[in-house]
C-alpha positions as CSV (number, residue, x, y, z in Angstrom):
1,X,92.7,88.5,39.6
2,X,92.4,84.6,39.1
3,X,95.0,82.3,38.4
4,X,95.2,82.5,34.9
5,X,95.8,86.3,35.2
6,X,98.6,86.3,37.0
7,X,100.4,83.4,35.5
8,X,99.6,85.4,31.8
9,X,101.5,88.5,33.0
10,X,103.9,86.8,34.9
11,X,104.9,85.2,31.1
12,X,104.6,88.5,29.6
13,X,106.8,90.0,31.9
14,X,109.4,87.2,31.7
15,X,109.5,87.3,27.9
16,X,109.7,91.3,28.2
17,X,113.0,90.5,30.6
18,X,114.0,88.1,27.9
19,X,114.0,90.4,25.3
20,X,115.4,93.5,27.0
21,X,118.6,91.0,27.8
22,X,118.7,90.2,24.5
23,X,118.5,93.6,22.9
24,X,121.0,95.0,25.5
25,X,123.7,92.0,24.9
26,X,123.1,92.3,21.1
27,X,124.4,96.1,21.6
28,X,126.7,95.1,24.4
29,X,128.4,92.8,21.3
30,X,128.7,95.3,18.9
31,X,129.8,98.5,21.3
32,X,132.4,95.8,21.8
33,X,133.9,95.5,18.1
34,X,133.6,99.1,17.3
35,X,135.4,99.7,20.5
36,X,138.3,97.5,19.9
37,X,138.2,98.8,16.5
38,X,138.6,102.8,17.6
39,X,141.1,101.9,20.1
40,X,143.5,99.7,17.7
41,X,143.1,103.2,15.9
42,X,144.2,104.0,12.2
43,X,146.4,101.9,10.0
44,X,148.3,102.7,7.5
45,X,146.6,102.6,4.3
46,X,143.2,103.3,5.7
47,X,141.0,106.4,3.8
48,X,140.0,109.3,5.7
49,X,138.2,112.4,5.3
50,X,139.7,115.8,7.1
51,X,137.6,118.1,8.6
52,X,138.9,121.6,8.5
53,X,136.2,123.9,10.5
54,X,138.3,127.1,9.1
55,X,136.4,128.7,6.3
56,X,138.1,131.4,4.3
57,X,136.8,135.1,4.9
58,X,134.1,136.3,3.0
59,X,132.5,132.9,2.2
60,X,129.8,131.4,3.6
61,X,130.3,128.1,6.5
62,X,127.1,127.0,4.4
63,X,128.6,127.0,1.2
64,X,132.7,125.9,1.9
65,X,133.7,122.3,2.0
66,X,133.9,121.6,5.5
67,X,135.4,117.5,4.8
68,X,138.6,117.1,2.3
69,X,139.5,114.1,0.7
70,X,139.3,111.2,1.0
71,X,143.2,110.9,2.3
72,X,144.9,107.8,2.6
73,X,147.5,107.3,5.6
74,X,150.9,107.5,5.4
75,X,152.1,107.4,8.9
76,X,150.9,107.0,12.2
77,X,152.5,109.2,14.7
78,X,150.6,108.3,18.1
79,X,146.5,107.7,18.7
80,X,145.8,111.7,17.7
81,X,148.0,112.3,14.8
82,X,148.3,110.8,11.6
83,X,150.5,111.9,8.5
84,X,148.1,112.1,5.6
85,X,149.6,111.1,1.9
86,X,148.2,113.8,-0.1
87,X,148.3,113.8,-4.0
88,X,150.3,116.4,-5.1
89,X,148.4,117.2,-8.3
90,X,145.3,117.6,-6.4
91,X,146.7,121.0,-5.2
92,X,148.5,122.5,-7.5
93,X,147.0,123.7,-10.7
94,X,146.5,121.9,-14.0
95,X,148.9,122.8,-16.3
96,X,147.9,125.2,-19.3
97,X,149.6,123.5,-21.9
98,X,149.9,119.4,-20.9
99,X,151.5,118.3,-23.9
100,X,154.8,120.5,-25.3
101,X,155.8,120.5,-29.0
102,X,159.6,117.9,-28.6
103,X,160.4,119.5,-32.1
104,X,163.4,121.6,-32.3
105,X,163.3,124.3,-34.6
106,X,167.0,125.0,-36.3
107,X,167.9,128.1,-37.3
108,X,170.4,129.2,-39.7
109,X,173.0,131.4,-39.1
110,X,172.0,134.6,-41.5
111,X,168.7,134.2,-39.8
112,X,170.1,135.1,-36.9
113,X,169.0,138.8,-35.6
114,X,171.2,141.1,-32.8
115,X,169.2,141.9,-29.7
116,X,171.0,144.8,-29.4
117,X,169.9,146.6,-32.3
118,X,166.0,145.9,-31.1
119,X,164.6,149.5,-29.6
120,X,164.4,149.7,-25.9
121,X,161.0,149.6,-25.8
122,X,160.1,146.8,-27.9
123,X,159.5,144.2,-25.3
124,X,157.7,144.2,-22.0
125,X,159.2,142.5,-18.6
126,X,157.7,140.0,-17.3
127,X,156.2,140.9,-14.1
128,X,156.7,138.8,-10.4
129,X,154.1,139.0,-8.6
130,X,154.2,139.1,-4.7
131,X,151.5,140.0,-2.9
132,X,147.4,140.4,-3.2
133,X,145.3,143.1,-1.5
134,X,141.6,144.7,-1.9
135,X,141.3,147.8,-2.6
136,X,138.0,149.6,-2.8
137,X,136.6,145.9,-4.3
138,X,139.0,145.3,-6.6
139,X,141.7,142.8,-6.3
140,X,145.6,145.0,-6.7
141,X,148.5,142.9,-6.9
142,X,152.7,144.2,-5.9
143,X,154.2,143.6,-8.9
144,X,158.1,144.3,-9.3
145,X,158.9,144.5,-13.0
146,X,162.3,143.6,-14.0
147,X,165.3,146.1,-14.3
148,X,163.1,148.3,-11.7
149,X,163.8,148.6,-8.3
150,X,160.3,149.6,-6.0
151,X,157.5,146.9,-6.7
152,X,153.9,148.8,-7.6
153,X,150.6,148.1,-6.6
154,X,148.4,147.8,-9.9
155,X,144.3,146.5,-10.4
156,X,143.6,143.6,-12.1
157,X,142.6,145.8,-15.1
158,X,145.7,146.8,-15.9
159,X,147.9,143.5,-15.7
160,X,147.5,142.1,-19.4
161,X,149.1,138.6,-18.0
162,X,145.3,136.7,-17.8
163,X,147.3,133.1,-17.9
164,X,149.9,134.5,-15.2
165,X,147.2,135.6,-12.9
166,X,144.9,132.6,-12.9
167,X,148.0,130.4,-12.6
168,X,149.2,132.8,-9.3
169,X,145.8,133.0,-7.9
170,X,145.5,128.8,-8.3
171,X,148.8,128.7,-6.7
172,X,147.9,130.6,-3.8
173,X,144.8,128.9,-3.3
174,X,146.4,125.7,-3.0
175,X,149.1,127.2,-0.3
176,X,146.0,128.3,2.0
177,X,144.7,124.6,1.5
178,X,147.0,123.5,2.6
179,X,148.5,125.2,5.5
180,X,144.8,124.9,6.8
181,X,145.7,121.3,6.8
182,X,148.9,122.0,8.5
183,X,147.8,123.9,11.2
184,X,147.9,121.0,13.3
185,X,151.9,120.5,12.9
186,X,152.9,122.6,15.8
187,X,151.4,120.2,18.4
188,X,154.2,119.7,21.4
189,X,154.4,116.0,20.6
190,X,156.5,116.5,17.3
């Protein structure tokens, strides 16, 4: 090797060195800020997404929303736990009827009518419902009808109460969201 040689990857290997400083103090630099970022942790007021890995039986972990939100913080407890601020009208279903008549209808008093002289069987008792279950694919809800003492288990195709069902079914939805969400609650630290 002459002179030249030598001297040419000598160069080479110094600007190699150079840039391999370079490259590793550019990265040092920004480890740096997203370190002291993580480690001043949340604030309050920051957006997050939560991840809830449980995914409700008979669906598909390809198919379920894995992240919810995005939640904005309301508290922070210690560098693990965070109270989220979460929208009440996000999990509770939309009303059926948003806007209700103000208009008070007066009624006369020979317009009146006696309940009492209505037959018995003239009306239907609202059901309240308790439970769900699945029987033989289809969906049977405990109902206990009013003035009757045991609840009954009836299908779907029997209950005549569509708005009632959806808004029980919305309603129960939103409880399982959200005790997902609270599943973390009973750490020891609280």
């Amino acid at each position: 090797m002459s002179g030249y040689e030598n001297y040419a990857k000598a160069c080479a290997e110094d600007l190699q060195n150079k840039a391999r400083r370079h490259r590793s103090s550019l990265q040092t630099k920004k480890w740096k800020e997203l370190s002291e970022r993580l480690r001043s942790g949340f604030r309050k007021g920051d957006a997050v997404w939560l991840y809830i890995p449980k995914v409700q039986t008979g669906l598909s972990k390809k198919l379920a929303y894995l992240l919810h939100g995005p939640f904005r913080i309301d508290e922070v407890l210690d560098d693990f736990r965070v109270k989220l601020k979460v929208d009440k009208t996000v999990y509770r279903p939309r009303a059926l009827f948003p806007k209700r008549p103000t208009v008070s209808v007066e009624v006369d008093e020979e317009d009146d009518f006696d309940a009492a002289l209505l037959p018995e069987d003239s009306w239907k008792p609202t059901p309240k419902r308790m439970k769900t279950r699945t029987s033989k694919r289809r969906r049977e809800y405990l109902v206990k009808w009013k003035n009757y003492d045991d609840p009954e288990w009836l299908p779907t195709s029997q209950l005549n109460c569509g708005a009632l069902l959806y808004q029980f079914n919305q309603g129960a939805r939103a409880r399982a969201r959200i005790q997902s969400m609270q599943a973390g609650d009973d750490h020891p630290q609280n």
